[in-house]
N, C-alpha and C positions, 0 to 999 in steps of 0.2 A: 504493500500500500504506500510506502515512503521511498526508496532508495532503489528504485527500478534498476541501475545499473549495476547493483548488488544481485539482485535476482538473478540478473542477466550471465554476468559473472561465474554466478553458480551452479548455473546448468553446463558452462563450460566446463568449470571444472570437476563435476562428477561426468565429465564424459572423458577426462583423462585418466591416462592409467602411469603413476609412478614408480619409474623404474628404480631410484634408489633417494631413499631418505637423506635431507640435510640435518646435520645434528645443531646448527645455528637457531638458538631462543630468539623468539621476535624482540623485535626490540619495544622497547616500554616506551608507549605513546603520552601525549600529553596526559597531565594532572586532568580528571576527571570531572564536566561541568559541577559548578557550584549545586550544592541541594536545598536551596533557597529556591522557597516556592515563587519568585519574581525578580527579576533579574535585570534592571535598568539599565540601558547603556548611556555612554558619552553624548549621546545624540541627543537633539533637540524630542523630547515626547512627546507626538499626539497635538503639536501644534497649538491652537490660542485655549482650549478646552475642550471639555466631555461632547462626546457626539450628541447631537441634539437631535428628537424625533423631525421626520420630514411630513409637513403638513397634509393632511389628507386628501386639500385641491391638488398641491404639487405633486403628490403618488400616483394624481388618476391619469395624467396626460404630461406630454411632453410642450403642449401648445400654454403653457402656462403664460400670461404678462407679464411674470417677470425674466429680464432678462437672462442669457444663462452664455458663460463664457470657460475659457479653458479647455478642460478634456470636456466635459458634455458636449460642448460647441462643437469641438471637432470631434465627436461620434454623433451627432445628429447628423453632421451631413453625408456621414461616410455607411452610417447604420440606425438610421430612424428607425425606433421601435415603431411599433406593430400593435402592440400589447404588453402589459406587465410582465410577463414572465420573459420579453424579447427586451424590454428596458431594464429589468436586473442582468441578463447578458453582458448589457454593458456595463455596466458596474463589477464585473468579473476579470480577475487578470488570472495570466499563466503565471507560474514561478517557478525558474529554475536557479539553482544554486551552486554544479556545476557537480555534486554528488547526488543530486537527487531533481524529483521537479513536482509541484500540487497545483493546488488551487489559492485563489482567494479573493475577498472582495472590498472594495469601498467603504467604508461606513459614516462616513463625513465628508462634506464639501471641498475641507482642505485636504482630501487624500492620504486620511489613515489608512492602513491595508489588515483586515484580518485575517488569519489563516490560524494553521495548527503550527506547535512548535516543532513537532516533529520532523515538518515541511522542508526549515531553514534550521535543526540545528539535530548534529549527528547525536546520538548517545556512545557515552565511555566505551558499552560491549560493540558497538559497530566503530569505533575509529581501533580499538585493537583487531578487530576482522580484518579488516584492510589490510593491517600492519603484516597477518599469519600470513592471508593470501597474498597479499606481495612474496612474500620470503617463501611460499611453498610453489608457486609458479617459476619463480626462479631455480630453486631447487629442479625442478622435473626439468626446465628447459639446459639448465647442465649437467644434468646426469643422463637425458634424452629423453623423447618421445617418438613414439614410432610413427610413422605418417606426416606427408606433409599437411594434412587439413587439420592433424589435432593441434601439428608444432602451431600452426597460422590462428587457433582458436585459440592458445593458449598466448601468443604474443600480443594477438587482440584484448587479452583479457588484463594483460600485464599495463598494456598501455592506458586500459579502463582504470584501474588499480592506481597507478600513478600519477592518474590525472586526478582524482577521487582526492587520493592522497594529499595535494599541496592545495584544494580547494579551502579547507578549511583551516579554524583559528584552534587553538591550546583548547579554547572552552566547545569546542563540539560547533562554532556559529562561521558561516562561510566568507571566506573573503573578498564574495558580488555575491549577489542577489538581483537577478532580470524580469522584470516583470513586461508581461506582454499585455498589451490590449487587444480589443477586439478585432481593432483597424491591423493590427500588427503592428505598431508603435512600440519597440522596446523601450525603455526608463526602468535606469538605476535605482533601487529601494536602499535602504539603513532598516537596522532594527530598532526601532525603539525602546520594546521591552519584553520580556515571556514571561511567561507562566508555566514553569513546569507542572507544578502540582494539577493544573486543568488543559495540558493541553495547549496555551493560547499562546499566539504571537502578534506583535503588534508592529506594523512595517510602517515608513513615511517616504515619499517622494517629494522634490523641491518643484512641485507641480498645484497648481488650486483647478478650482471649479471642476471636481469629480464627482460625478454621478453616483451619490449615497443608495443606499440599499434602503430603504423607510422599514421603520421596524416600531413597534408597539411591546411598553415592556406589561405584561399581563402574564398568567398563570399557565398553567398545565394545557395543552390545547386540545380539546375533544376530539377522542377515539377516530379511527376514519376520515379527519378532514382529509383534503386532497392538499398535496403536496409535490415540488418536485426539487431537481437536487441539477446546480449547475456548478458544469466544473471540465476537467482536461482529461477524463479518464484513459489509460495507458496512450497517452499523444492526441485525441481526440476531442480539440481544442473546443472550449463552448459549447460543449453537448447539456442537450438536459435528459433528465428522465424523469418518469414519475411514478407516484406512488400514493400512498397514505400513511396518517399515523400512525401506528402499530400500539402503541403504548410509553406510558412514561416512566422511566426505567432506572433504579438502583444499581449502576455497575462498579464494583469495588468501592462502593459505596458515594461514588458520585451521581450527580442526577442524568440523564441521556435523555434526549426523545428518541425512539423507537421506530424508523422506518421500513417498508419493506422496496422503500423508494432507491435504486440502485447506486451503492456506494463502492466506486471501483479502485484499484488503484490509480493516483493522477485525481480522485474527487476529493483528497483529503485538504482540508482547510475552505474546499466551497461552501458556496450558501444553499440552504435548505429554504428555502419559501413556499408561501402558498397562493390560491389562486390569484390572489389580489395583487401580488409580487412583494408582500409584506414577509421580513425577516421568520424563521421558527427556530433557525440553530445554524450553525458551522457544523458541516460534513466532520465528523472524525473516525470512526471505524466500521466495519463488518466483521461480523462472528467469525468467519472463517475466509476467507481468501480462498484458499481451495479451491471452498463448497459453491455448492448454488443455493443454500438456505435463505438467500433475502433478506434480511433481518443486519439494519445497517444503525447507527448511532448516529446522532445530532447533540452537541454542547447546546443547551439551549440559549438564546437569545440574549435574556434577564443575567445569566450567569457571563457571557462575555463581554458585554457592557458595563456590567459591576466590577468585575477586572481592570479594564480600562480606565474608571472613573479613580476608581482608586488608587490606579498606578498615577493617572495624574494629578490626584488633590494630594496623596499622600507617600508617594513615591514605593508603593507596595500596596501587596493586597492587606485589605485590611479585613478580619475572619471573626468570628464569633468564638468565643473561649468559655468554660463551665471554669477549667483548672482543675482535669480527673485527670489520671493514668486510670485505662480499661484493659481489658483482655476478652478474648471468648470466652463464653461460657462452657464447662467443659461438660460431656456427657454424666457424666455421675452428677456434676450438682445438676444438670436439669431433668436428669431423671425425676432427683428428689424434690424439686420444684415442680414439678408436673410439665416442664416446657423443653419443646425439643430443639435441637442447638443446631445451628449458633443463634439461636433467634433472641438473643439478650447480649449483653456488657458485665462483665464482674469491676466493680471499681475495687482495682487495688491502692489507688494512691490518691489524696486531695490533698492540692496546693493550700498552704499556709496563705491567708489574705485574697484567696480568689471566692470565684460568684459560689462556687462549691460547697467551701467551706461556709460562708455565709449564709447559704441555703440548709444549712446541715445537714449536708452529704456525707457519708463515711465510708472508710474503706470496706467491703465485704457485701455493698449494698450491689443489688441486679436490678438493672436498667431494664425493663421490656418495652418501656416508649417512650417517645417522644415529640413533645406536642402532637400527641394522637397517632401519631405514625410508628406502626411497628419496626422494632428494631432487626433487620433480616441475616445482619451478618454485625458483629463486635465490631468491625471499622466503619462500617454504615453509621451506628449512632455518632463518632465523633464527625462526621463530615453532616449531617445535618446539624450539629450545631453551628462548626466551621460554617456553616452557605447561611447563617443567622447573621444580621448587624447589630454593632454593639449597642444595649441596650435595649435592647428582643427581650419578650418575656421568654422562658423557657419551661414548659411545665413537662414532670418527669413522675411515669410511673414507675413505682420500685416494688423491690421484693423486700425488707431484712426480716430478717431470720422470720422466714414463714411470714411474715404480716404482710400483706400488701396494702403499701401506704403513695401520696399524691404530695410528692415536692416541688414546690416552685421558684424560680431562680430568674434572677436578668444577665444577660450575656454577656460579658464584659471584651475586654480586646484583647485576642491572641497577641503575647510578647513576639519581638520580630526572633525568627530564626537565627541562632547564632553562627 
């Protein structure tokens, strides 16, 4: 779904056959990105402020009276929409990075870009992949390979590797970033900022008057709307597909919308919309790549915007905190609980001076909700609080010893990661 010339790579080299082992350790690639869930670079952020909703007249038509200049200007003349779903088009860029290539799109006038992190920045276990398969390409092509079509596959694969190789920075983030438009227009992007912890990347261009994606920040969206998902799937610049909602979804304990709307590789960091060409999510996974199960993911809307907002006013995300250490619950105590696991939290630990302690929380207490929302997996309940702003009530059914009791608490602010 990310790193297509990785794939590509890979099917070459499980079609080699190695004739003799090098006994040379890879070498030890960069110190491994930061684990700070937001990561601001030197660059200007996000520009004058938070993306602002785009008015309901402006959403409907492009014939709007007021004027419109820069990239809209030159994509109305070159690509006048049609329809909503042909005016987010244009609100859609390629991006390639020069180890990989996604989606993503507009989300303000001044040409913020969002996508996935994944999009534009490697992870530690993929920049030491490179490092093996460099050194194990090498190896086979000096010790030989038999044929000349496997030697030429594998010299192909080396020079893929190599080029991969000096793309990127120490922390996993590439050294260009090209965004295409729809016209074919390339322009140079900066990161502004990620989010590991969700997924998100925040790109800018020294470019205005870009064609924002209009988005509505509102709840969960009902079952079966129609939906479709625009994006570059494997080279397949601006395609859309469609679908519906599927459901709204707990994965690793984040929130997903649930599509059966086709999420391919090359769709990762596009926009998910609906009929109207209003925002629902950024494209970011499918259950299986393989498969053909259908069943694709969307970061919703409400959660990348609140990302955003806060990387600008506060130069991070800012998260909802109790101040518990949890675990899963383990089989024997929920035997003895009557609940089967993981469907709780055991608190083993309350911060001294947090909302926890204040609520009198205790260690040994079980979690089974929160504000009404069953708890499905021990890391689910800390990211519903985490997706809480500080100063959210927090109401918390618990178990101690046998009683089932109803504590209430307000959420105070996750300390920054150190």
């Amino acid at each position: 779904m990310k790193y297509l010339f990785l794939k590509r790579v890979g099917l070459i080299l499980a079609g080699l056959t190695l004739s003799a082992c090098s006994d040379n350790e890879p070498q030890q690639p960069p110190a491994p990105p930061s684990s700070e869930s937001t990561v601001v670079s030197t660059e200007p952020a996000a520009h004058a402020g938070a993306p602002k909703k785009e008015s309901k007249q402006a959403s409907k038509n492009n014939n709007s009276s007021e004027p419109v200049s820069g990239i809209t200007a030159e994509l109305l003349k070159t690509h006048p929409p049609r329809n909503p779903i042909e005016k987010a088009r244009n609100s859609t860029v390629f991006i390639e990075t020069g180890f990989g290539q996604g989606s993503g799109f507009f989300i303000d006038s001044t040409c913020t870009v969002i996508t996935n992190r994944h999009v534009i920045q490697l992870d530690f276990d993929n920049m030491r992949k490179i490092d093996r398969d460099i050194l194990d390409i090498e190896a086979k092509l000096k010790h030989g390979i038999h044929g000349s079509e496997k030697r030429n596959l594998a010299i192909e694969a080396l020079q893929a590797l190599k080029t991969a190789s000096t793309a990127y920075l120490a922390n996993g983030l590439p050294k260009k970033i090209t965004l295409t438009l729809i016209n074919g227009r390339q322009i140079e992007a900066k990161v502004a900022a990620i989010s590991r912890d969700r997924d998100l990347a925040y790109l800018h261009i020294k470019e205005q008057g870009c064609t924002a994606l209009p988005f509505e920040e509102k709840g969960d969206m009902p079952l079966g709307t129609q939906v479709y998902t625009i994006g570059n799937p494997v080279g397949q610049k601006y395609s859309v597909t469609s679908g519906i909602i599927s459901g709204n979804q707990l994965v690793e304990g984040k929130t997903y919308v649930q599509t059966d709307a086709a999420i391919n590789p090359g769709n990762s960091g596009g926009a998910l919309i609906d009929a109207s060409g209003q925002l629902v999510g950024i494209n970011s996974a499918i259950l299986n790549e393989s498969s053909s199960v259908g069943i694709g993911f969307a970061i919703p809307t409400n959660t990348a915007i609140k990302v955003l907002r806060d990387i600008i006013e506060y130069g991070r995300v800012i998260r909802g905190w109790l101040g518990v250490e949890a675990q899963h619950l383990v089989p024997e105590t929920a035997a003895r609980l009557q609940l089967e696991p993981p469907t709780a939290l055991v608190i083993t630990d309350v911060h001294p001076n947090s909302p926890a302690s204040a609520a009198g929380l205790l260690p040994g207490d079980v979690v089974t909700h929160i504000n009404d929302k069953r708890i499905s997996k021990g890391s689910s309940g800390m990211h519903l609080i985490a997706e809480l702003a500080p100063g959210d009530p927090i109401e918390l059914d618990i178990i101690r010893k046998e009683m089932h009791l109803n504590i209430s608490a307000i959420a105070g602010t996750r300390p920054p990661i150190n």
